[in-house]
VMD Tcl script that builds the backbone (N, CA, C; Angstrom):
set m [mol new atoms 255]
animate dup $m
set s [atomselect $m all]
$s set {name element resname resid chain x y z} {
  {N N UNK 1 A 3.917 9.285 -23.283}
  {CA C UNK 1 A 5.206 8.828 -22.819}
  {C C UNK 1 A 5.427 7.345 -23.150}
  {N N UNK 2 A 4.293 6.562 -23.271}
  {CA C UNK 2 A 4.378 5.112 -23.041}
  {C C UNK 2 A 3.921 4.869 -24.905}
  {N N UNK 3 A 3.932 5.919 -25.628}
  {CA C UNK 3 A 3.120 5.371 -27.020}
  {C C UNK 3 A 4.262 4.498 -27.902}
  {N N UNK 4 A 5.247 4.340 -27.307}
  {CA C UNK 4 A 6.283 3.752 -28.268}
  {C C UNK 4 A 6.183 2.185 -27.670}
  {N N UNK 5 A 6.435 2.382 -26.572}
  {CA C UNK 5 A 5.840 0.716 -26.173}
  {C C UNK 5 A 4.815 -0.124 -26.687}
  {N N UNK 6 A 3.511 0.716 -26.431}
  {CA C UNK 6 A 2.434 0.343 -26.928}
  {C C UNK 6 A 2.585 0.188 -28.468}
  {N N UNK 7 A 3.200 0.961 -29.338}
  {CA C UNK 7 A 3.123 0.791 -30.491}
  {C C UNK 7 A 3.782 -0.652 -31.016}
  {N N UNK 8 A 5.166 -0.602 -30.452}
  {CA C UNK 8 A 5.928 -2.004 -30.842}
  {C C UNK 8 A 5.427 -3.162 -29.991}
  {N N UNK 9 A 4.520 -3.224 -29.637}
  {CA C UNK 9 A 3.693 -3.865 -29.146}
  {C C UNK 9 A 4.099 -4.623 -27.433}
  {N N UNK 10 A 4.632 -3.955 -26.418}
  {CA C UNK 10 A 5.477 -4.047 -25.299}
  {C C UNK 10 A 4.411 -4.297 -24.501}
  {N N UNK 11 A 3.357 -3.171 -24.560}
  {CA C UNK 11 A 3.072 -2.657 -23.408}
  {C C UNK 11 A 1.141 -2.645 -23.507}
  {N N UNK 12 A 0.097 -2.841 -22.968}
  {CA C UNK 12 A -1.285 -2.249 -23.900}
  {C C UNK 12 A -2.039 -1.892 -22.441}
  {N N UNK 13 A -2.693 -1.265 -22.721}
  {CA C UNK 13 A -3.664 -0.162 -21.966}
  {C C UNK 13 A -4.999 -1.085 -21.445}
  {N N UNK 14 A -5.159 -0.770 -20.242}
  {CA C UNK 14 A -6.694 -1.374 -19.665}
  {C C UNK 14 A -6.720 -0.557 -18.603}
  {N N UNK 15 A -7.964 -0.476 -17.825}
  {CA C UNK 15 A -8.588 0.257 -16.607}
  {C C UNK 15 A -7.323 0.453 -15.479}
  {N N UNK 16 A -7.388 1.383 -14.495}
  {CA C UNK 16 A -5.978 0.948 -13.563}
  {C C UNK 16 A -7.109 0.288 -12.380}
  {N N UNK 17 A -6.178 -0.889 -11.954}
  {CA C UNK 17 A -6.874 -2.091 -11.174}
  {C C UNK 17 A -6.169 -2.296 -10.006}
  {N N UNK 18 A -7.101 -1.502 -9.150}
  {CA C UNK 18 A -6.286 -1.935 -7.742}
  {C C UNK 18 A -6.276 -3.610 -6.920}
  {N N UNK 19 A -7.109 -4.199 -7.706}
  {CA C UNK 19 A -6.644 -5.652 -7.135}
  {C C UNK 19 A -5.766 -6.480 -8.010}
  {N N UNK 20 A -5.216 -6.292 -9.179}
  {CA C UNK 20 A -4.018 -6.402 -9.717}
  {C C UNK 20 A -2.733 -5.886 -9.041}
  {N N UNK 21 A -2.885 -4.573 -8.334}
  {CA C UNK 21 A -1.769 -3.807 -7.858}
  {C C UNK 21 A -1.619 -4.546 -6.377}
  {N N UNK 22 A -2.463 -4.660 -5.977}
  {CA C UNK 22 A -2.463 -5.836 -4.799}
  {C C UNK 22 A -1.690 -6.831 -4.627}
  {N N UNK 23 A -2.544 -8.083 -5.437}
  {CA C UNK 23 A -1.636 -9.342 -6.044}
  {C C UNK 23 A -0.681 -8.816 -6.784}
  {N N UNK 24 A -0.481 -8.233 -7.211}
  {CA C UNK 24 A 0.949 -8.158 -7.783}
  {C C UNK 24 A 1.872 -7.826 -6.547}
  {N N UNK 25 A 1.648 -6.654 -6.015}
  {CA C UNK 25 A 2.452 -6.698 -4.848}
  {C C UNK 25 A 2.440 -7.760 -3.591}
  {N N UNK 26 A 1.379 -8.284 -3.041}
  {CA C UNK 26 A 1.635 -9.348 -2.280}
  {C C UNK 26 A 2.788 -10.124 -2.858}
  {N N UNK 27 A 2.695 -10.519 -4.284}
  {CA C UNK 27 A 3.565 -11.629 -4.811}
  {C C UNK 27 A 4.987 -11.164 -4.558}
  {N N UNK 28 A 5.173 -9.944 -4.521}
  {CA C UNK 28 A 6.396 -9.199 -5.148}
  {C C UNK 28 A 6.964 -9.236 -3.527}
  {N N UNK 29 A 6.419 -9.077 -2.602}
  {CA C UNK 29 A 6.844 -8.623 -0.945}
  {C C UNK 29 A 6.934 -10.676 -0.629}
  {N N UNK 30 A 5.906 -11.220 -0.842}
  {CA C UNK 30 A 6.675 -12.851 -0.603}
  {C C UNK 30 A 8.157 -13.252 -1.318}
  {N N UNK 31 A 8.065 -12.884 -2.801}
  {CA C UNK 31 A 9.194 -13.342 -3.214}
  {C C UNK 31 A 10.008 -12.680 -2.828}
  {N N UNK 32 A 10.288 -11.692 -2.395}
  {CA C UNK 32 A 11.532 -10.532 -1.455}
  {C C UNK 32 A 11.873 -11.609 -0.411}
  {N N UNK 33 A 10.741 -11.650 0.496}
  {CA C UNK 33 A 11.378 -12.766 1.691}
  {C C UNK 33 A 11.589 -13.974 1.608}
  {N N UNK 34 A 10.847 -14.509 0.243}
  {CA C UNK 34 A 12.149 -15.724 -0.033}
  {C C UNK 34 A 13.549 -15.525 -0.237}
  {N N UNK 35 A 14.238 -14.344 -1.293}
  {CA C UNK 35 A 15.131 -14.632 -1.545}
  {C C UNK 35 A 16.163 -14.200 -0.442}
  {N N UNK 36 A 15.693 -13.308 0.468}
  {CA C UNK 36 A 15.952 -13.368 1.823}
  {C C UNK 36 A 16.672 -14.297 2.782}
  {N N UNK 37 A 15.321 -15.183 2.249}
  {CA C UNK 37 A 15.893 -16.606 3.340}
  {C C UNK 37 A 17.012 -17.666 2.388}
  {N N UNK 38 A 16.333 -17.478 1.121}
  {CA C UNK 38 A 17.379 -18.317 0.343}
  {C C UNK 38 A 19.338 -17.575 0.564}
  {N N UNK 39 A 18.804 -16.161 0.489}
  {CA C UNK 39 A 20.454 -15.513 1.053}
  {C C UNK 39 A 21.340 -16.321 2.262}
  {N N UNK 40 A 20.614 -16.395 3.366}
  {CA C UNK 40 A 20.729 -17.262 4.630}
  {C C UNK 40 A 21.318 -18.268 4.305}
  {N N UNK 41 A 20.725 -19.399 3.229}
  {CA C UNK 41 A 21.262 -20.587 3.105}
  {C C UNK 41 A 22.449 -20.275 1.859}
  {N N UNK 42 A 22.845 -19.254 2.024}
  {CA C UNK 42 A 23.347 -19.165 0.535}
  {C C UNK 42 A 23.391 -19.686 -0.910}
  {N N UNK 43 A 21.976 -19.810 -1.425}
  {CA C UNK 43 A 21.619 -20.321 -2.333}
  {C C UNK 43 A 21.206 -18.938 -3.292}
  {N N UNK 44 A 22.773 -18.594 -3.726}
  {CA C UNK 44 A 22.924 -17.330 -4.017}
  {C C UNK 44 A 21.678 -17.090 -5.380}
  {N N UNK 45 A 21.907 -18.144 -6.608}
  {CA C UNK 45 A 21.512 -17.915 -7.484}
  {C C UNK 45 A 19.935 -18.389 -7.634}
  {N N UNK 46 A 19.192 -19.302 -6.352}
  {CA C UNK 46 A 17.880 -18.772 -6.363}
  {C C UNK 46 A 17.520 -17.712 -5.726}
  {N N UNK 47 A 18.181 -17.357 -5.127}
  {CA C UNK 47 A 17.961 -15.950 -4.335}
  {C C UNK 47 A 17.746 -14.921 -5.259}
  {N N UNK 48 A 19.045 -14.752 -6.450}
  {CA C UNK 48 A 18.559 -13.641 -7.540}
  {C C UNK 48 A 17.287 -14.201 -8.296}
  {N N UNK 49 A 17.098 -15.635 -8.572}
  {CA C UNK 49 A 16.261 -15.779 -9.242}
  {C C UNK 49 A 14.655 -15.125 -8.899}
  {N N UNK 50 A 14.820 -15.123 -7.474}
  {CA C UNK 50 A 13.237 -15.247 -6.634}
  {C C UNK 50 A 13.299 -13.348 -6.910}
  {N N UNK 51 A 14.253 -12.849 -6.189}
  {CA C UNK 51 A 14.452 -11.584 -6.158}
  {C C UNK 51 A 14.039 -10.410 -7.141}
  {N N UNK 52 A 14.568 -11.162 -8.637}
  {CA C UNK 52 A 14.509 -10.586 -10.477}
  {C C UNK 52 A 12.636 -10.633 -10.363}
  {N N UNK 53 A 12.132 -11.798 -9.729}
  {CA C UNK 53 A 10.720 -12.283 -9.924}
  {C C UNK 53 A 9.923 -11.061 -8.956}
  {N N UNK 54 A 10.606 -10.730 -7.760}
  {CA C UNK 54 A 9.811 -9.771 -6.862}
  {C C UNK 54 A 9.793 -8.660 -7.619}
  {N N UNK 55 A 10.912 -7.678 -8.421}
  {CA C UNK 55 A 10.729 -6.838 -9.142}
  {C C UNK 55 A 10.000 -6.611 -10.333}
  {N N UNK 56 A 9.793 -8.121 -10.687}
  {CA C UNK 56 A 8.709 -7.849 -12.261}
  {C C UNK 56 A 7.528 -8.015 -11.420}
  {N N UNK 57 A 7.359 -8.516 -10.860}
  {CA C UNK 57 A 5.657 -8.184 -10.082}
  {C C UNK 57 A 5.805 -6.577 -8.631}
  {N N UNK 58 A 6.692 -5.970 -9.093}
  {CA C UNK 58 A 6.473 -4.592 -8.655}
  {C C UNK 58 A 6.284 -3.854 -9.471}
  {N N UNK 59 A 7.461 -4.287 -10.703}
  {CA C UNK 59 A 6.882 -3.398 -11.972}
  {C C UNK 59 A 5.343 -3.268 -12.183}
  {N N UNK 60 A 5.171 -4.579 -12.336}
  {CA C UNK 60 A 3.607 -5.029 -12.944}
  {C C UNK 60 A 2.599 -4.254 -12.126}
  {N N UNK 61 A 2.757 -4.293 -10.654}
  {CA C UNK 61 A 2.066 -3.276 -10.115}
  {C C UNK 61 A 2.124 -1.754 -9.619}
  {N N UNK 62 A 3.466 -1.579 -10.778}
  {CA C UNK 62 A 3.089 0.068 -11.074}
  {C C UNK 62 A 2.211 0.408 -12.203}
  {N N UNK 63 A 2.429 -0.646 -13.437}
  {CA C UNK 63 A 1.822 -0.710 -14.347}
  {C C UNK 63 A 0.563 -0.436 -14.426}
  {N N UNK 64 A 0.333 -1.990 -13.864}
  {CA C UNK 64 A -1.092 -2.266 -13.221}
  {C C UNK 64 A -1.891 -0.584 -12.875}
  {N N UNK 65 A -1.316 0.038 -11.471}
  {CA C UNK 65 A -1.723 1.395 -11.190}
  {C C UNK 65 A -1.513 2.370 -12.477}
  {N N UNK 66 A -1.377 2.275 -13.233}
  {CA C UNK 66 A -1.105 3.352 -14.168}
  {C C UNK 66 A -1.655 3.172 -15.408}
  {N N UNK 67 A -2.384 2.091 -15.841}
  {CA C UNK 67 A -3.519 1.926 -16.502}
  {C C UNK 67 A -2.743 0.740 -17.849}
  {N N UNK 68 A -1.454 0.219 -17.443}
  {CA C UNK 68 A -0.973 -0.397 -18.405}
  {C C UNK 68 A -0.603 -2.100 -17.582}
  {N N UNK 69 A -0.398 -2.895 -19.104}
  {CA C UNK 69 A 0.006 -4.215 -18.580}
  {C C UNK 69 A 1.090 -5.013 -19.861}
  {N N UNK 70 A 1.933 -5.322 -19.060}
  {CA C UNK 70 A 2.700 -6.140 -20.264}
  {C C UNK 70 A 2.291 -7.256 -20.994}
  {N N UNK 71 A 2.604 -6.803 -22.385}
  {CA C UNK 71 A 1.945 -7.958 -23.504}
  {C C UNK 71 A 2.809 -9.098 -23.061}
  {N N UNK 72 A 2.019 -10.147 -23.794}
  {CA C UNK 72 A 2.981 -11.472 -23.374}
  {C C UNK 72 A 4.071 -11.270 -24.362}
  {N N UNK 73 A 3.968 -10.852 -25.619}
  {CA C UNK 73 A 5.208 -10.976 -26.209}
  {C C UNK 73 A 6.340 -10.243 -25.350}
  {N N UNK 74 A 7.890 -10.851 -24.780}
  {CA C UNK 74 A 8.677 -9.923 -24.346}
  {C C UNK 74 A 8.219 -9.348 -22.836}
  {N N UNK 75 A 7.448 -10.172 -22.074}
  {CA C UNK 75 A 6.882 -9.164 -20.994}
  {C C UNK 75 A 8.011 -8.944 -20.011}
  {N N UNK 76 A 8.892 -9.497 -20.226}
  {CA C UNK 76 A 10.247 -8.813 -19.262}
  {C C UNK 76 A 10.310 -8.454 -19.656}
  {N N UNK 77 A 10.829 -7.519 -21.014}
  {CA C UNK 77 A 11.960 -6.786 -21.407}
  {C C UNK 77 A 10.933 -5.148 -21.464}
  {N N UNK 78 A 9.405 -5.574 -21.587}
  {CA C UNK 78 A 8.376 -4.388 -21.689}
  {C C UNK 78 A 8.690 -3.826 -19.707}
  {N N UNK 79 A 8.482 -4.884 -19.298}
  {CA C UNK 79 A 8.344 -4.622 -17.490}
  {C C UNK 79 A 9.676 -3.166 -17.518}
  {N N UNK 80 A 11.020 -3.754 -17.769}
  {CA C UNK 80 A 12.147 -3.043 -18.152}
  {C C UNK 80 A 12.232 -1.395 -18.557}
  {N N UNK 81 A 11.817 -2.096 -19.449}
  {CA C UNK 81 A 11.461 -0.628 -20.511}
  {C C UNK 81 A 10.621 0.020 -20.328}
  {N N UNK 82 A 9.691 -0.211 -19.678}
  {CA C UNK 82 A 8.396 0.893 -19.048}
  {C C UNK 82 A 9.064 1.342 -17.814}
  {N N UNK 83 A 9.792 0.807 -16.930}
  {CA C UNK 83 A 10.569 1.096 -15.567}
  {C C UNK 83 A 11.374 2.047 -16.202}
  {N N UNK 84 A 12.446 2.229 -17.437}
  {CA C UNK 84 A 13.232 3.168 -17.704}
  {C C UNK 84 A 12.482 4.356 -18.435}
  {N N UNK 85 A 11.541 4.773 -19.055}
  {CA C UNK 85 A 10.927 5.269 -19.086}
  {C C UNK 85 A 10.126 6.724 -17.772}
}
mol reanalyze $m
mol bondsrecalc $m
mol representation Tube
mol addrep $m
């Protein structure tokens, strides 16, 4: 399912790592309640900023669980594209 990623070079394969899936999610559940609080002060556009950041470190730790990790080349647009997938 994922060989087209991997091929154009998106996406590459390692062990699935539950203390990656961890830290990744800790990171991903803090930056949620920042942009939370940044909502409060209405500091609308760090709020999406923090928010965009909680979802690529959820991606990352589905990834992470599923035996893949985004290359640095493009690693948003791989995070993306492995999520639509």
């Amino acid at each position: 399912m994922f060989g087209k990623l991997e091929k154009e070079g998106y996406i590459r394969t390692l062990s699935p790592d539950l203390r990656r899936v961890d830290d990744s999610l800790r990171l991903a559940q803090r930056d949620a309640k920042t942009a939370q609080k940044m909502l409060l002060t209405e500091e609308y556009d760090w709020a999406f900023n923090i928010a965009y950041n909680s979802m690529l470190q959820s991606i990352r730790a589905l990834m992470f669980s599923m035996g893949y990790r985004p290359s640095t080349r493009n690693s948003h647009i791989a995070v993306v594209r492995f999520t639509q997938l």
